[in-house]
C-alpha positions in Angstrom: -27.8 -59.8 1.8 -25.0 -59.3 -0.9 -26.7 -56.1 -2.2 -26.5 -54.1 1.7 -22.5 -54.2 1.4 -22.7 -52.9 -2.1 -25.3 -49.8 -1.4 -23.1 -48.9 1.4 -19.8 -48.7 -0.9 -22.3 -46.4 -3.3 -23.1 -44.1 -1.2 -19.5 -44.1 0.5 -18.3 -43.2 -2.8 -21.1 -40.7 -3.7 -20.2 -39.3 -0.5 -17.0 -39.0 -1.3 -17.5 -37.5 -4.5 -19.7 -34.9 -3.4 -16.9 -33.7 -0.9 -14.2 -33.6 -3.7 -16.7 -31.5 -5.8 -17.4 -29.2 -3.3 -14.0 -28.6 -2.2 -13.0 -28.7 -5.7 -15.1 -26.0 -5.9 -14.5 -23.6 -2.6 -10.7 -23.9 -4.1 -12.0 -22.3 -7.7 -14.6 -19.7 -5.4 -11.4 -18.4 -3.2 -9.3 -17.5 -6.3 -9.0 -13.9 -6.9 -7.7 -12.7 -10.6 -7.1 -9.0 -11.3 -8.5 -8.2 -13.9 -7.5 -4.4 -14.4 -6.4 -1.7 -12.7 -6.2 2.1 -13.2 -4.5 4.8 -11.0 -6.2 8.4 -11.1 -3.9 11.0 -12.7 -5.7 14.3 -11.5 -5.6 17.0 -14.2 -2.3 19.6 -14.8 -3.7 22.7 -13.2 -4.0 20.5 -9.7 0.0 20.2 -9.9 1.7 21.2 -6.8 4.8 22.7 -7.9 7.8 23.8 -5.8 6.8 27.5 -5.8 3.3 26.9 -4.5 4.4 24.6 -1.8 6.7 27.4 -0.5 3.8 29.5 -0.5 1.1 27.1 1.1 3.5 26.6 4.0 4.4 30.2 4.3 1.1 31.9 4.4 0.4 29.9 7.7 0.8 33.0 10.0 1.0 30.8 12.8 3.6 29.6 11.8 7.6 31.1 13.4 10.5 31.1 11.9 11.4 27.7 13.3 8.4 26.1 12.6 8.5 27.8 8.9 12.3 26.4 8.6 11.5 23.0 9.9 8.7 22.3 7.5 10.9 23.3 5.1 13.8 21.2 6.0 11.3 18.2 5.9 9.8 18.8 2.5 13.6 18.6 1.1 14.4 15.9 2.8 11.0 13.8 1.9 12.0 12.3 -1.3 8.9 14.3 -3.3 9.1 16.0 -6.8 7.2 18.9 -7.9 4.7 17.2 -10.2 2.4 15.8 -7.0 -1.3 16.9 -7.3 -3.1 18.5 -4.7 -6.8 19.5 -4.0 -8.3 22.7 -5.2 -9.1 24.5 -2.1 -5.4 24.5 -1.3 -4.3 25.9 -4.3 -6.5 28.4 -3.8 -5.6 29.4 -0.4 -8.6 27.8 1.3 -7.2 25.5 3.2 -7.7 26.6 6.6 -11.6 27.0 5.6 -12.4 23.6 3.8 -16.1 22.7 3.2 -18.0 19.4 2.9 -18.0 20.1 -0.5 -14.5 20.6 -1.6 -13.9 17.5 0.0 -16.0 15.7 -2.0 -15.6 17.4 -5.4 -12.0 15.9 -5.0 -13.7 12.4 -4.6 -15.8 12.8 -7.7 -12.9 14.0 -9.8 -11.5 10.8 -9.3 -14.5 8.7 -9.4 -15.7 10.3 -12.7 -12.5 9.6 -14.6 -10.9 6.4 -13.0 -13.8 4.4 -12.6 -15.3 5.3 -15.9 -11.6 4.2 -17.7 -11.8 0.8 -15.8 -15.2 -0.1 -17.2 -14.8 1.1 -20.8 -10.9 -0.5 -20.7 -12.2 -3.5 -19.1 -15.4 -3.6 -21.5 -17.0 -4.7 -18.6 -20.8 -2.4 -16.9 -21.3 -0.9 -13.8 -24.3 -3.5 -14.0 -21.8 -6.5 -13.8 -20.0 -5.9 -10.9 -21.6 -7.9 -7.7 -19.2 -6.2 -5.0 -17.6 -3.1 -4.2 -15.4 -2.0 -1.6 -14.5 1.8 -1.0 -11.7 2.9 1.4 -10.6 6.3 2.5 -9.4 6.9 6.0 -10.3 10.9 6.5 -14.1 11.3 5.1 -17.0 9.6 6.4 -20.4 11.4 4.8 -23.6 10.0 4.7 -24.8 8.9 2.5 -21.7 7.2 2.3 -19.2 7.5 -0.5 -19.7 3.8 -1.4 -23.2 5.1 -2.2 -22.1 7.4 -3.9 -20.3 5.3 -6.1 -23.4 2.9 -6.4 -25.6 5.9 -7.6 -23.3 7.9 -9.7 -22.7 4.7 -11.8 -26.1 2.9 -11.4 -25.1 -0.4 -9.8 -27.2 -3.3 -8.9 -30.1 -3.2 -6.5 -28.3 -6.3 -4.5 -24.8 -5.2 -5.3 -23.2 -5.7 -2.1 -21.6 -2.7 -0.7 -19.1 -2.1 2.0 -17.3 1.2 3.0 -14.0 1.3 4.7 -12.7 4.5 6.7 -9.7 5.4 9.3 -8.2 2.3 7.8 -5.0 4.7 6.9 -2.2 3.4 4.1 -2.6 0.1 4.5 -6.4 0.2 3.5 -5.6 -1.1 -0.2 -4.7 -4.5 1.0 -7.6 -4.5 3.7 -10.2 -3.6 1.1 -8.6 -6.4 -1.2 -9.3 -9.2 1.3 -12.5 -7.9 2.4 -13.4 -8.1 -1.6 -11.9 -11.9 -1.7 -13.6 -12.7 1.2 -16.8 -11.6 0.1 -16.3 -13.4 -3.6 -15.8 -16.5 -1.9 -19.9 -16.8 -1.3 -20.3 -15.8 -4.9 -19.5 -18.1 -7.9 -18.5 -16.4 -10.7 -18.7 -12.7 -9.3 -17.3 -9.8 -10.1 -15.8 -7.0 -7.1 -14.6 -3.4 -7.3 -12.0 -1.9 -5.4 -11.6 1.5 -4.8 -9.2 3.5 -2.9 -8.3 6.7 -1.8 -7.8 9.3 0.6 -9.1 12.8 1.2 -6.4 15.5 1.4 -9.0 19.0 1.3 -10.3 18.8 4.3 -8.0 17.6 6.4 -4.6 20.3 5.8 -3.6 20.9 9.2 -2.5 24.2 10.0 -1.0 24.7 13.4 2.3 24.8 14.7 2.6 21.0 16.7 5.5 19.6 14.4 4.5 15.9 14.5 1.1 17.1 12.9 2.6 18.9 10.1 4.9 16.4 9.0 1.4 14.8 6.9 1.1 17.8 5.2 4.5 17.2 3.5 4.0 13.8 2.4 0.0 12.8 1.3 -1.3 14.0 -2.2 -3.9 13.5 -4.1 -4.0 10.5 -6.0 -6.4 7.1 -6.1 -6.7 3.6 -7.8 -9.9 1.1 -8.8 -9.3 -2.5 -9.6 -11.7 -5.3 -10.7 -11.2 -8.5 -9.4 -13.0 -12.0 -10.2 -12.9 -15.0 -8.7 -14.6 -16.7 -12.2 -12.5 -19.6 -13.5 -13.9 -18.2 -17.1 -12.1 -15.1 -16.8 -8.4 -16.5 -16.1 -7.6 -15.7 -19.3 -8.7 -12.5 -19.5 -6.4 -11.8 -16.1 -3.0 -9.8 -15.8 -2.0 -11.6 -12.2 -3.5 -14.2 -10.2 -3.4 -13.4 -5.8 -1.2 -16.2 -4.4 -2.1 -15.2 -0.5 -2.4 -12.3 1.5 -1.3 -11.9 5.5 -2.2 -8.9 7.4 -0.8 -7.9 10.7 -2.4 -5.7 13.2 -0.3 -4.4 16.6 -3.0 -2.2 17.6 -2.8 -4.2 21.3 0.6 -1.8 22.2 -0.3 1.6 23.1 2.8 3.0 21.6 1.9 1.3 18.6 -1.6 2.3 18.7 -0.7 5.7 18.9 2.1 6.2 17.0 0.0 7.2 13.6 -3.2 9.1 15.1 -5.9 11.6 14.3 -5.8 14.7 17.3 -6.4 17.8 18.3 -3.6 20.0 19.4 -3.5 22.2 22.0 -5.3 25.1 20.3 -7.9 22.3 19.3 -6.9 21.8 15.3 -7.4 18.5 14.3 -4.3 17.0 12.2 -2.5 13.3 12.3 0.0 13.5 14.5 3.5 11.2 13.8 5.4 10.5 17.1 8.9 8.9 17.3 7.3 5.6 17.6 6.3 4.7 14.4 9.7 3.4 13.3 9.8 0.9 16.3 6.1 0.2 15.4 6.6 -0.4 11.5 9.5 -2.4 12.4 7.6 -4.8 14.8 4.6 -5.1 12.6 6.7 -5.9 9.6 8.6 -8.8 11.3 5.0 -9.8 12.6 3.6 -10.3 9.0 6.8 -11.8 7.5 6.6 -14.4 9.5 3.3 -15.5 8.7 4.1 -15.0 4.5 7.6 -16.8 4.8 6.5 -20.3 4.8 3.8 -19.0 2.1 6.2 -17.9 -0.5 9.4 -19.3 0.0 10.9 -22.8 -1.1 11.5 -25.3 1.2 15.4 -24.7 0.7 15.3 -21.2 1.9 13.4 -22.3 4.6 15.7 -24.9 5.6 18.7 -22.9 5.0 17.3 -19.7 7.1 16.4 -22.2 10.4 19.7 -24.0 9.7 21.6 -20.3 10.6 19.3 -19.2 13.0 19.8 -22.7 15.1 23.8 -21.7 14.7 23.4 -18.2 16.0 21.8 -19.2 18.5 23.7 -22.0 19.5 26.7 -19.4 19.4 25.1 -16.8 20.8 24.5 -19.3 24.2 28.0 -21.2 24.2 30.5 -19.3 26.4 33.6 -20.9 25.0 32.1 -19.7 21.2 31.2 -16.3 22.7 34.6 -15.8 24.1 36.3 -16.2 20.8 34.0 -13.7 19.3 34.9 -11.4 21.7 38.7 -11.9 21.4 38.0 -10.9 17.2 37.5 -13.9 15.5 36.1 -13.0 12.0 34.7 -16.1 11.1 32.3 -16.1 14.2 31.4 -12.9 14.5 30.1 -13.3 10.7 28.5 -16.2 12.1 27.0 -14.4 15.0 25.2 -11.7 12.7 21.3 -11.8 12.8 20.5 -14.2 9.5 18.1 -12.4 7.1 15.2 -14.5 4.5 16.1 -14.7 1.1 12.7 -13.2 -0.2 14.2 -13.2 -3.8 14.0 -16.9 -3.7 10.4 -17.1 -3.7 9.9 -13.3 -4.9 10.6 -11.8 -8.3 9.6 -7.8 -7.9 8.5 -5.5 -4.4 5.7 -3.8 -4.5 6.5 -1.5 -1.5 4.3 1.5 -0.2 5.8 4.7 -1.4 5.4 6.2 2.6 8.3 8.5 2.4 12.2 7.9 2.0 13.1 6.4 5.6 9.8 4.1 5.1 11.3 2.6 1.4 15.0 2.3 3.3 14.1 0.7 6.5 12.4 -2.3 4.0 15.0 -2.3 1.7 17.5 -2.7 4.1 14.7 -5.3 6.1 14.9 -7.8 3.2 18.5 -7.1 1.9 17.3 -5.2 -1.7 19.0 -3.6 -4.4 18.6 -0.1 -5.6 16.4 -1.7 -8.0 14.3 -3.6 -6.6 13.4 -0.2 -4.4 13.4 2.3 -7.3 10.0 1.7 -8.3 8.7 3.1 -4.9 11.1 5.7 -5.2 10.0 7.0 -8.7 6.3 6.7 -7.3 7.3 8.8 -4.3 8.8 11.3 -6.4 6.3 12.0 -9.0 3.0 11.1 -7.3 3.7 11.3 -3.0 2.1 9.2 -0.7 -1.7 8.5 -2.3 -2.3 6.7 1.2 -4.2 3.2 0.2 -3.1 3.7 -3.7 0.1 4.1 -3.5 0.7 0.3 -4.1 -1.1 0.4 -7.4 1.1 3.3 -8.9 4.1 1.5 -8.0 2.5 -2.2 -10.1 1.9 0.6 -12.7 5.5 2.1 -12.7 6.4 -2.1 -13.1 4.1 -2.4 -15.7 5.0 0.8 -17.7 8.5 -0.3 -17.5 7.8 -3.7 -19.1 9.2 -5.9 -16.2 6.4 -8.1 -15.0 6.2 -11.3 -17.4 4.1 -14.3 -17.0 5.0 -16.3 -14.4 6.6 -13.7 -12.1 5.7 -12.7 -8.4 5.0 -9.6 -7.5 5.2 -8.8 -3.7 2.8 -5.7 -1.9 3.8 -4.6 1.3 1.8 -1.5 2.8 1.8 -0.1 6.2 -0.9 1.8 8.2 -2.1 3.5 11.4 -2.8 0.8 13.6 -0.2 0.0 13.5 -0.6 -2.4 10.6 1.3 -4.2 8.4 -0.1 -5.9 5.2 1.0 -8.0 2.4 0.1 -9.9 -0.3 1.9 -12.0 -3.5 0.2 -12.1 -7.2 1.6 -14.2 -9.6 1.4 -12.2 -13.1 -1.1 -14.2 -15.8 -1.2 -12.1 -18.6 0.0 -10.0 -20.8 1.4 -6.5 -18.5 2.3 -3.8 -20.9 0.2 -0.9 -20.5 1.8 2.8 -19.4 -1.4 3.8 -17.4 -0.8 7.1 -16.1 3.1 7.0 -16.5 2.3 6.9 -20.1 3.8 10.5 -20.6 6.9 10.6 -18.4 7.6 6.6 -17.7 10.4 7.6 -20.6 11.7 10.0 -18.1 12.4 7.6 -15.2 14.6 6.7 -13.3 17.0 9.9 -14.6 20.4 9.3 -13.6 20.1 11.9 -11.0 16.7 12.2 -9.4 16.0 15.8 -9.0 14.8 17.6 -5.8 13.3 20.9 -6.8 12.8 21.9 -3.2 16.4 21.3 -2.5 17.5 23.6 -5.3 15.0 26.0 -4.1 15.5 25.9 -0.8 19.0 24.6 -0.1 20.0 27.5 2.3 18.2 25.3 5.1 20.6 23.4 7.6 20.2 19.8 7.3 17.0 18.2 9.3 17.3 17.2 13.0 17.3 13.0 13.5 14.5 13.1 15.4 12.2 14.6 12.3 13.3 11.7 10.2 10.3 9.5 10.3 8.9 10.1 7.0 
């Protein structure tokens, strides 16, 4: 009778064992290290330079003498140097003519060069990788072009594949979690990302002014990480990925529309920016910081944020307190103003997606940065443009190329997208961080003490640019 009482506390414990060891090990499945990285540097003769610009926007004979001085007046304004890459076809004065296959020699340019330096830098095979996510928003051939990645580079038989389009900007993030996600059925596996976006085919060359303002901002440009979630690997790791929140507002109509592929009323297809998308980046941002908050910050910060917020609100309601903010009481009126998060408690560098000027100033001024802790999305702006879903990895570059991410530091992504999305993500940096990547021949350069606009010198007869146009 003794021995019932003393199988049952086995078989408790075995019980209990086996559920320690198998969260134990879900924990170790849904880490994600990143391994390496490498951002596509297109070669010189793809360089967009100030001159050529002019010309690309000028041989549009649709285009009137408005329209002409308007896309003008946006292209100094848009925070871009003259070193940007774009595709061939462009250059070569094809763009109202693209073919299937200029868009994808532009995809194969970057496949055949930064995929190739991940492997042989990472000294791992195309045979080793288990899955691979591919994003670009504007090209959707079939076979697809994750297929096209699995061929060109021979990949598994069961390499599981997944292809990701009309995603827009914020893509990067979206094909990060889809990679993690997928890792977490896999122990020990090994995922490539890849991201992108295809400029050749989609140049839009008609005269509707929120459809042209793309044309002034997106270059050519792309990025391929490996990830693991393989405990064995750690140390081979520059950053480890604390969480990532993503935030859609797609239900609001304004919202939904605010970043969208259309025709125009001559029937020209382009991406057409409305006046909405500032309201919409806004909302979605606040959205997705309120989910990461609690994920990143201290307790104190925490406590000290819902502390002011209580206050304001308490003033904000109370109409003797209100009363003596409105007869000019400093002291209340400070404590009336909308309390901000302390993201550099929890945060040690921003990541933020190089979307244009207004896009870098509205988060800076969100979170309460410094000039420094924006100048990295700057300088990517500058001498690369807006890559779409890469953009984030030339900014970690710029970082890394500077020397500023040591171990123990965390590194938060923000990206935004049509959607209207906002993504994020934190990585705590691992390893050693030191290489150049493709800054390696002008990170010397940057930041200058003055940064240069070419198109400004160039073109500096043009009247300032309307407020409305400002949403860049």
């Amino acid at each position: 009778m003794e021995l019932l009482p003393l199988l049952t506390w086995l078989l408790l414990a075995h019980a209990l064992a086996c559920l320690a060891w198998t969260a134990a090990a879900r924990r170790r499945q849904s880490r994600c290290y990143l391994l390496d990285y490498v951002c596509h540097k297109p070669s010189d003769d793809r360089k967009l330079s100030t001159e050529t610009a002019g010309n690309v926007i000028q041989r549009n004979a649709r285009l009137g003498l408005t329209d002409y001085r308007f896309l003008l007046r946006v292209i100094v304004r848009s925070g871009i140097g003259e070193e940007t890459y774009a595709p061939r076809n462009i250059l070569e004065g094809r763009e109202d003519s693209p073919t299937l296959e200029d868009a994808v020699d532009e995809m194969d340019a970057f496949f055949d060069e930064a995929i190739a330096e991940l492997f042989a830098r990472t000294g791992l095979a195309p045979r080793d990788v288990d899955v691979l996510v591919f994003n670009v928003s504007m090209l959707s051939p079939a076979p697809s072009l994750s297929s096209r990645i699995v061929r060109r580079y021979g990949l598994r038989e069961d390499v599981a594949a997944y292809n990701l389009t009309g995603m827009g900007c914020s893509a990067g993030l979206i094909a990060l979690d889809l990679a993690r996600n997928a890792l977490r059925t896999r122990p020990r596996a090994l995922a490539l990302v890849v991201s992108s976006e295809s400029i050749a085919p989609n140049w839009y060359s008609g005269t509707d002014k929120t459809m042209m303002l793309a044309n002034c901002l997106f270059r050519s440009g792309g990025s391929a990480v490996l990830v693991t979630n393989d405990p064995a690997r750690r140390g081979q790791a520059k950053m480890e990925l604390s969480c990532l929140v993503r935030a859609n507002i797609g239900a609001s109509d304004d919202a939904h529309a605010c970043a969208l592929q259309r025709e125009d009323g001559e029937g020209r297809v382009g991406i057409s920016l409305s006046k909405a998308l500032p309201k919409a980046a806004v909302r979605a941002f606040a959205v997705n910081l309120r989910r990461l908050a609690p994920r990143v910050l201290p307790v104190g910060e925490l406590a000290r944020f819902a502390a002011r917020l209580l206050a304001r609100r308490l003033f904000t309601t109370s109409p003797h307190l209100r009363q003596q903010h409105l007869s000019g009481g400093k002291q209340k009126g400070d404590a009336a103003a909308a309390p901000k998060i302390n993201f550099k408690a929890g945060v040690d560098h921003f990541c933020l997606h190089p979307g244009g000027t207004a896009v870098i100033e509205a988060v800076k001024k969100s979170l309460d940065l410094e000039d420094e802790d924006v100048e990295p999305a700057r300088m990517t702006l500058h001498r690369w443009g807006n890559t779409s879903a890469s953009s984030l990895w030339y900014v970690l570059s710029y970082m890394e190329a500077k020397g500023r991410l040591k171990v123990g530091d965390r590194v938060l992504m923000v990206t935004f997208g049509s959607g209207f999305k906002c993504n994020s993500c934190v990585w705590e940096v691992t390893g050693d961080m030191a290489d150049k990547g493709a800054w390696a021949d002008c990170i010397d350069a940057y930041p200058p003490e003055k940064l240069a606009n070419p198109y400004l010198d160039k073109f500096g007869w043009i009247n300032d640019v309307d407020g409305d146009t400002l949403m860049l």
